[in-house]
N, C-alpha and C positions, 0 to 999 in steps of 0.2 A: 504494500500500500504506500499511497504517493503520504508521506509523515507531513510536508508541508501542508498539504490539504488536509489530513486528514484532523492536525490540532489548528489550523489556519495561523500556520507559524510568518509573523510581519519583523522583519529586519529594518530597523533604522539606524542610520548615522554608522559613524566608522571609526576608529579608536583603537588603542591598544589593549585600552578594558573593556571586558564583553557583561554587562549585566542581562539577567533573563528575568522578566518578574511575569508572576504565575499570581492568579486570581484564586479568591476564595470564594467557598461557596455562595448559589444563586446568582455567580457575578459573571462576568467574561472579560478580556483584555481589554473594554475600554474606560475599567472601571480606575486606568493607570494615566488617564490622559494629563490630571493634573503632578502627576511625579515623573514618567517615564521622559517626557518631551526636553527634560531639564537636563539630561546625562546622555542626549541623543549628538548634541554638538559635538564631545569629545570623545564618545564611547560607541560601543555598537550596542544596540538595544536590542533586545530579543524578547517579543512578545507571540504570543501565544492563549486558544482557548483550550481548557480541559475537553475532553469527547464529549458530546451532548451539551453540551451549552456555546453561547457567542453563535461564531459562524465557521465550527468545527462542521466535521464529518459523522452527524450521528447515527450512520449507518455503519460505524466502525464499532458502535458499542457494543460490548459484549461482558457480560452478566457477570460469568465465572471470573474474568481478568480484572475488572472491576469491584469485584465483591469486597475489595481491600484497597489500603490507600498502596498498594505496592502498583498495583498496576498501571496508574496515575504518574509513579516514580517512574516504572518503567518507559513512560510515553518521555520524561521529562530527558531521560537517558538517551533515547531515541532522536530528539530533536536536538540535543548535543552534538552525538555523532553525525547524524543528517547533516549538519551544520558545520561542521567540521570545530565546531567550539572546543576552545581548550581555558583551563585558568578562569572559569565563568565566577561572577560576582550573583547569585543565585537570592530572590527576593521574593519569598513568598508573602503570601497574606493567609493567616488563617490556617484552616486549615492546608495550604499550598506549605505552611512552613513545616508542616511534618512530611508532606509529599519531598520535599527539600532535604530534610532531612535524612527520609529512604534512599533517597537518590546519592545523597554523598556520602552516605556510610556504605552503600553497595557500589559506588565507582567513586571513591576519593580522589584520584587523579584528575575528574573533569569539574573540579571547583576548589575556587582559590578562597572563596568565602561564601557565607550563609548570612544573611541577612532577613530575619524573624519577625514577621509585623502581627502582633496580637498573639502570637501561636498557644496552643494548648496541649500536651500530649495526651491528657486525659480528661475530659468534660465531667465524670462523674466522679464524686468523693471516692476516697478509698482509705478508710483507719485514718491516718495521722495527714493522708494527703488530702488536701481542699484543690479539686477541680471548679468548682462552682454549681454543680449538680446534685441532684440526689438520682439515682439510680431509675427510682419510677418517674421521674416529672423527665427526664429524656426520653421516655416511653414514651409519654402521655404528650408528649412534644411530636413526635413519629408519628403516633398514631392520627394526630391533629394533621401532621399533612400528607396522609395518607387520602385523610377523609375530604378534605378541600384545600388546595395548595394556595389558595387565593386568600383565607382563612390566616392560614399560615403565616404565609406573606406578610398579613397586616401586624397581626401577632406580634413579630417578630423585629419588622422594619426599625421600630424604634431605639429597641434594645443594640443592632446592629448597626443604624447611622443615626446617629444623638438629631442631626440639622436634618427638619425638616425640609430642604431645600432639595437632598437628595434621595429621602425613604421613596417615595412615588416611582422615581426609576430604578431602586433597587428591588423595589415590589414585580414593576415590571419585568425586569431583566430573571426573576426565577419563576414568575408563568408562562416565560418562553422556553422554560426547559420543559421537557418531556416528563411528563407526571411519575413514569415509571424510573425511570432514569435519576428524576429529581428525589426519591422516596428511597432508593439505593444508594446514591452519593451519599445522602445525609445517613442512612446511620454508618456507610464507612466513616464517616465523620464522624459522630458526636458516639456512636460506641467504639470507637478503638479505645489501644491504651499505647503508646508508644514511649514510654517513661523508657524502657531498657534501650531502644533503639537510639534515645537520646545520650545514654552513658557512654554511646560508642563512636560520636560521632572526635573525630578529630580533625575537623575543619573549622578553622578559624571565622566566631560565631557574634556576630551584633543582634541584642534581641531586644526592638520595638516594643513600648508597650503606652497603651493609656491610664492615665489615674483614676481612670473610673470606667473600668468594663464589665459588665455581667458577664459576658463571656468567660473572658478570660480574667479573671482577678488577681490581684496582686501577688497572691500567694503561688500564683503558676508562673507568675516571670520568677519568683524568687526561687522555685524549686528545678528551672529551668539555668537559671543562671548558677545556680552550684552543683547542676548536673553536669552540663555541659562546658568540660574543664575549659579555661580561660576565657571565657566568652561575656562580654559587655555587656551592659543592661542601660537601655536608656528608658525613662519614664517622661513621656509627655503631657502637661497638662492640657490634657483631651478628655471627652467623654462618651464613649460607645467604642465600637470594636473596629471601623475606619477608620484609623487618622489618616492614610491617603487621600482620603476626600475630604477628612473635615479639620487636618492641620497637616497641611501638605509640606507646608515650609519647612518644621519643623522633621516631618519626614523626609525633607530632601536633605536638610543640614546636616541628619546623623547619618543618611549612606555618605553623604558625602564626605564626610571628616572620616569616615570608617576606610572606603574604597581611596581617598586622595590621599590621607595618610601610609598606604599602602601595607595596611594592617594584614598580617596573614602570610605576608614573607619573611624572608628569611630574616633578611635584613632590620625588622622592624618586627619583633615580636610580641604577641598580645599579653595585654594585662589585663585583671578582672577589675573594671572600674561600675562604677553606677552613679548616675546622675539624673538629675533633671531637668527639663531644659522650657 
């Protein structure tokens, strides 16, 4: 299968650093319009939709490969090599930052950094660890968009992007996904548990986060950030689980002090800092 078509992988700009940012759920790549366009001057930008959403290929989906966030990694692996990409600056959102994750702990050699916007490895509690879940209300989450994705949608919008200026088209943007398709991403999402996958990653790791997310709560960047040896912790004062959309600047500032510092080589070895900005 043609991989450019089939994740509608878009190349821009040209550079010696190659960032890829990958969308989170209900989203597609132009959910990066206000961050990616910034790093296109000097960089190559690589974006891309997940299978079944944007203006992918969704007759490439398939259930079994799918049924986990690996297979998603695998597409991300795919448009690396397709691409001939080496040394990638690697940006997920969300869920895309554990798909990120998979991907650089199963091919280390094709990323120079990991760049973490909200990420969760685990949505539901567990003993001592605070996801932000309890176990049944992810259920009874699922089940709610099983039963009307539109429902859902609204549900949700708020909790996911704080300004109302963009919940309306992130509402839209996941009733264009395919109801069956949208009903299986999410609990590869919101049931995984990727905490161990996280202890293994050794790529040099910047992890985004908001001061006020339901999603993702404070206690998951904190368990995130001392899992994952050396890796930085920025907290923005934001509110909801976009700051791409809804403090962009500040989302440009920390890849960029991250990637222009040239954090992740040899020459410039990471520290674990944490600030807020």
């Amino acid at each position: 299968m043609d991989i450019q078509h089939r994740n509608n992988v878009v190349l821009q700009g040209e550079g010696e650093e190659t960032l890829m940012f990958a969308h989170g759920f209900g989203c597609d790549q132009s959910m990066w319009r206000l961050v990616a366009p910034h790093f296109a001057g000097e960089a190559k930008v690589v974006l891309f939709d997940h299978v079944g959403a944007g203006d992918s290929d969704a007759s490439a989906y398939d259930r079994t490969k799918y049924a986990g966030l690996a297979g998603y990694a695998q597409d991300v692996i795919d448009i690396c090599e397709s691409q001939s990409l080496a040394d990638v600056s690697f940006v997920g959102h969300s869920v895309s930052a554990m798909i990120g994750v998979l991907a650089a702990v199963r091919r280390p050699d094709l990323f120079a950094r990991l760049i973490l916007i909200c990420p969760s490895p685990r949505y539901a509690n567990d003993e001592a660890y605070v996801g932000g879940f309890a176990e049944q209300d992810l259920e009874d989450l699922l089940d709610l968009l099983a039963k009307n994705q539109l429902d859902w949608s609204q549900m949700l919008a708020p909790v996911v992007v704080a300004d109302d200026n963009f919940q309306a088209e992130w509402r839209a943007s996941v009733c264009r996904i395919d109801p069956a398709i949208a009903q299986e991403f999410a609990r590869a999402t919101f049931l995984s548990d990727h905490r161990q996958d996280c202890r293994a990653v050794t790529t040099p790791t910047l992890l985004i986060e908001c001061s006020d997310d339901a999603l993702a709560p404070p206690e998951v960047g904190a368990f995130l950030n001392t899992t994952i040896v050396g890796s930085r912790r920025v907290v923005l004062q934001a509110v909801g689980h976009s700051p791409h959309l809804t403090a962009p600047s500040g989302v440009i500032a920390a890849i960029a002090e991250f990637v222009g510092r040239g954090e992740g080589r040899a020459e410039a070895p990471l520290t674990v800092a944490s600030h807020v900005a």
